[in-house]
C-alpha positions as CSV (number, residue, x, y, z in Angstrom):
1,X,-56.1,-47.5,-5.4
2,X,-55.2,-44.4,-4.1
3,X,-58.6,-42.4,-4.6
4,X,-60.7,-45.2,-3.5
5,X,-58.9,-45.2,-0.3
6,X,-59.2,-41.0,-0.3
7,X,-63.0,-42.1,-1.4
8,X,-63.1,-44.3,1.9
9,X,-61.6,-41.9,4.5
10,X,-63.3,-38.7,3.2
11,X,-65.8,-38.9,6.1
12,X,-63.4,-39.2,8.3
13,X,-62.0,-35.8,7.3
14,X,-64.5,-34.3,7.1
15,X,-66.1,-35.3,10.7
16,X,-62.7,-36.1,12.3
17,X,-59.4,-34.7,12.5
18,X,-56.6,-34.9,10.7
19,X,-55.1,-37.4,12.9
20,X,-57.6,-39.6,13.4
21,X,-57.6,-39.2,9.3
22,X,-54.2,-40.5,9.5
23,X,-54.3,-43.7,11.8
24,X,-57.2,-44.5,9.5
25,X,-55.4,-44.5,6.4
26,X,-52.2,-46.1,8.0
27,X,-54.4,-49.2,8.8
28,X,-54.2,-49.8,4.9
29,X,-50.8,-49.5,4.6
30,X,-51.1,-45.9,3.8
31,X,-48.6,-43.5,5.5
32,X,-48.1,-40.5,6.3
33,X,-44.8,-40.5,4.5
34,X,-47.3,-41.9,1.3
35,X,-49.9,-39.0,1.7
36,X,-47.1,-36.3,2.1
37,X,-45.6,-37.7,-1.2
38,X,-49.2,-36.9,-3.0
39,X,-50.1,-33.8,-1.2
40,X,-46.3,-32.3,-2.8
41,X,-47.6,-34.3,-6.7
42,X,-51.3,-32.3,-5.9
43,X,-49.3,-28.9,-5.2
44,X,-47.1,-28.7,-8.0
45,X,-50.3,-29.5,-10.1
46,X,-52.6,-26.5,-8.5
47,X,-49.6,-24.8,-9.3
48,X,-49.2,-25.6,-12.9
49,X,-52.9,-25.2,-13.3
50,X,-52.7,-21.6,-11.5
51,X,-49.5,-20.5,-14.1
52,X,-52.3,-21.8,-17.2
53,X,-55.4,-19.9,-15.6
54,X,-53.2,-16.7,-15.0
55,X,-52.2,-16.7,-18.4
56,X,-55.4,-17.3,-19.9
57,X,-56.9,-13.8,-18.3
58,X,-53.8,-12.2,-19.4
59,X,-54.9,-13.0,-23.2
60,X,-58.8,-12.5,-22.0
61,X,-57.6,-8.5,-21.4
62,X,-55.1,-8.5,-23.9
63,X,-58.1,-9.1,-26.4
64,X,-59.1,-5.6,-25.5
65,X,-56.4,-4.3,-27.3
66,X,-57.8,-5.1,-30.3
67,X,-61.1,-4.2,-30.0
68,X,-63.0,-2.1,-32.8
69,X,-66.4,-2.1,-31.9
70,X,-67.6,-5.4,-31.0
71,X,-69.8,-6.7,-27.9
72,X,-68.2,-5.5,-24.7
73,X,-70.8,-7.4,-23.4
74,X,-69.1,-10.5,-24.4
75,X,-65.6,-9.8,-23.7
76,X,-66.7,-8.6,-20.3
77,X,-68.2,-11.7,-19.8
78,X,-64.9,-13.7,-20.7
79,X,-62.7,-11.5,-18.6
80,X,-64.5,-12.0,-15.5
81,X,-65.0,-15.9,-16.4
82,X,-60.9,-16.4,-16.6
83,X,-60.7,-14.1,-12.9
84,X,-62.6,-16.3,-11.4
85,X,-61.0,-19.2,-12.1
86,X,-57.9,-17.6,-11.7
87,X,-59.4,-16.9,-8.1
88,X,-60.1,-20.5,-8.0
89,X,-56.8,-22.1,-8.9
90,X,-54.8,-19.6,-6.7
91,X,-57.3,-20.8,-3.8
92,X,-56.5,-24.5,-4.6
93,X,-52.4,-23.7,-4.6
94,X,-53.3,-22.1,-0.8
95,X,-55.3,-25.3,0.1
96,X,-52.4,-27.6,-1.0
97,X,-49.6,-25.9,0.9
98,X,-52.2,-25.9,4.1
99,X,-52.4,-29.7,3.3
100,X,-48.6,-30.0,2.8
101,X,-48.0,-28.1,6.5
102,X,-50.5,-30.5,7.8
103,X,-49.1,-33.8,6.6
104,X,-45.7,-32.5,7.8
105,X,-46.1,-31.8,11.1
106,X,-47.5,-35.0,12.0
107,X,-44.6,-37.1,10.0
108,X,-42.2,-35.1,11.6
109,X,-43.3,-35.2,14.8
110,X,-44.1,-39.1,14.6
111,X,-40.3,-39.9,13.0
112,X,-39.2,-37.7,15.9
113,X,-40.9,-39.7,18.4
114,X,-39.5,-43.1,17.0
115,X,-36.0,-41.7,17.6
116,X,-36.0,-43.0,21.1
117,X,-37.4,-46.2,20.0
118,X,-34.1,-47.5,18.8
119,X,-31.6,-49.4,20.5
120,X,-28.9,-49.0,18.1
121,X,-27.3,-45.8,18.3
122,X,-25.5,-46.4,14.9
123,X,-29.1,-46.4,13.6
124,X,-30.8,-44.1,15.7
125,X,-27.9,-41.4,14.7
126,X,-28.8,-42.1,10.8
127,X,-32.1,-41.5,11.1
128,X,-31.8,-38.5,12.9
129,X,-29.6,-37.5,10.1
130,X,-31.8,-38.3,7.6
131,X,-34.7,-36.4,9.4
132,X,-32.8,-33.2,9.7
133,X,-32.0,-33.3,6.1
134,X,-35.4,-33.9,5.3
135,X,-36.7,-31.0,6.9
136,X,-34.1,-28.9,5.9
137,X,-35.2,-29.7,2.0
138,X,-38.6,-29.2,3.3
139,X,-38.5,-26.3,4.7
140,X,-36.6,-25.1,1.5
141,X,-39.7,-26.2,-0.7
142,X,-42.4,-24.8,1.8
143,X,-40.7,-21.0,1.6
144,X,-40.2,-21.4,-1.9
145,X,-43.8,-22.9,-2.3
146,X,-45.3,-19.5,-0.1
147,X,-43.3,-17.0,-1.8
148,X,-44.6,-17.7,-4.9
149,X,-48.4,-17.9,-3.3
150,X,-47.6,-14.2,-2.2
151,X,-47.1,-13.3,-5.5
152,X,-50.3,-14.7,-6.6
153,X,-51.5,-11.7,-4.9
154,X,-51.1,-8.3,-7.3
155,X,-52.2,-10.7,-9.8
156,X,-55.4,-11.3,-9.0
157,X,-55.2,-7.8,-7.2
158,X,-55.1,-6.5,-10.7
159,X,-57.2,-9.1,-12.5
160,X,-60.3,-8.2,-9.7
161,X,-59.8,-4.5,-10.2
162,X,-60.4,-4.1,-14.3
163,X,-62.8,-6.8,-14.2
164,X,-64.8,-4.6,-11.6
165,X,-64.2,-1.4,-13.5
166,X,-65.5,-2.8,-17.2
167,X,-68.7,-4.3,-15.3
168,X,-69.4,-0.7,-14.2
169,X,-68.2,0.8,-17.6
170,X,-68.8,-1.4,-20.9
171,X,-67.9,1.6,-22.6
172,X,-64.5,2.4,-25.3
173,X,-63.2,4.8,-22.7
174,X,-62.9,2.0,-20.1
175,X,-61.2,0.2,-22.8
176,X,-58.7,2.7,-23.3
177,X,-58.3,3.0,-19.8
178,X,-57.7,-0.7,-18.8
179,X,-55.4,-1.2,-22.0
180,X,-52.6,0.6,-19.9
181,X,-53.0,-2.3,-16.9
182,X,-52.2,-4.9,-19.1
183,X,-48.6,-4.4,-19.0
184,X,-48.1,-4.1,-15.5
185,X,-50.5,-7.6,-15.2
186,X,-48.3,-9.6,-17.9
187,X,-44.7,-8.4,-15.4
188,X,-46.9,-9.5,-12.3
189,X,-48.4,-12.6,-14.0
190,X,-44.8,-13.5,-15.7
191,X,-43.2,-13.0,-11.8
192,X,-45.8,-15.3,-10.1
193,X,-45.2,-18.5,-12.7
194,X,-40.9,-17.8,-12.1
195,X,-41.6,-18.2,-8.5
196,X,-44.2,-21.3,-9.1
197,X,-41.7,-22.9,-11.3
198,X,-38.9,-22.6,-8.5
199,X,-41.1,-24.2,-6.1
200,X,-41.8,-26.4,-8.3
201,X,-38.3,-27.4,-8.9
202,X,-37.6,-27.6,-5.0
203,X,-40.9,-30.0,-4.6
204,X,-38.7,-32.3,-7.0
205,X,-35.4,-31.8,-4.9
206,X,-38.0,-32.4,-1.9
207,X,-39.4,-35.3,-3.4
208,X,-36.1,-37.3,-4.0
209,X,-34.9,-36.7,-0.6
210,X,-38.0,-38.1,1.0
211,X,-37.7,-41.1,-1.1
């Protein structure tokens, strides 16, 4: 249910804004408290799929390690392949947190809004409660979600730079000389999944508190 309804609104994000994107979904009983719920599920999946791409170019220029005269042509070919979806997935992590940021505004700003809507201050005062506490986990998961996307950066910093260098140089010396990169990739790659598994965990501490 929930793609055919993405399936039925895509024009309007595409042509529209995001608000309008919003009212339109809400007319099906979908809200924005519904779409930030799956925007969070989509983000800790880029990210999961970013940790499995990263480590797949680690082993693609680990391989080189072991080479002993075989087709550079072929591994070259492999390396870049895995950077580029590397590329990809770290691209997809940046679109979801844009998506996230989008979502939140406008619930936050609409939950705001329907503060002065009440007439019981008893009530009023626990949802205002509840919406400080909510954007107080929020804004827990969103720094944890971008420090991790910064670290995405020396990765494929690296990855870009050796798959550069062997397209120039299919040659054993270029081996030997990207051989010695491969360390400092696996500490950077190995740093960038610890900080994607912490936002992870916060999207689920985030998650619970907006349910």
């Amino acid at each position: 249910m929930r793609y055919l309804l993405i399936l039925m609104f895509s024009v309007v994000t595409l042509t529209g804004c995001q608000s309008t994107y919003y009212s339109a979904m809400e007319t099906v009983g979908y809200h924005k408290r519904d779409i930030m719920v799956d925007r969070v599920e989509d983000a800790k999946t880029s990210q999961q799929e970013a940790q499995q791409e990263f480590t797949s170019a680690l082993a693609a220029l680990s391989a080189l390690s072991g080479y002993d005269g075989g087709e550079l042509e072929v591994m070259y070919e492999a390396i870049s392949e895995r950077y580029e979806d590397s590329e990809e997935a770290a691209q997809e992590v940046s679109d979801r947190i844009s998506a996230i940021e989008d979502v939140s505004e406008a619930l936050f700003e609409e939950w705001r809004q329907e503060l002065e809507l009440y007439t019981s201050d008893k009530l009023r005062r626990s949802s205002e409660q509840k919406l400080k506490a909510t954007q107080s986990s929020y804004q827990s998961m969103l720094t944890a979600m971008k420090r991790a996307e910064k670290k995405m950066t020396p990765v494929l910093n690296t990855l870009r730079d050796n798959t550069l260098y062997l397209k120039h140089n299919l040659n054993a010396n270029a081996i030997g000389s990207i051989q010695g990169e491969v360390a400092n990739l696996e500490r950077d790659i190995q740093f960038a999944i610890e900080q994607m598994n912490d936002a992870i965990e916060e999207s689920e501490r985030f998650l619970a508190q907006l349910k």
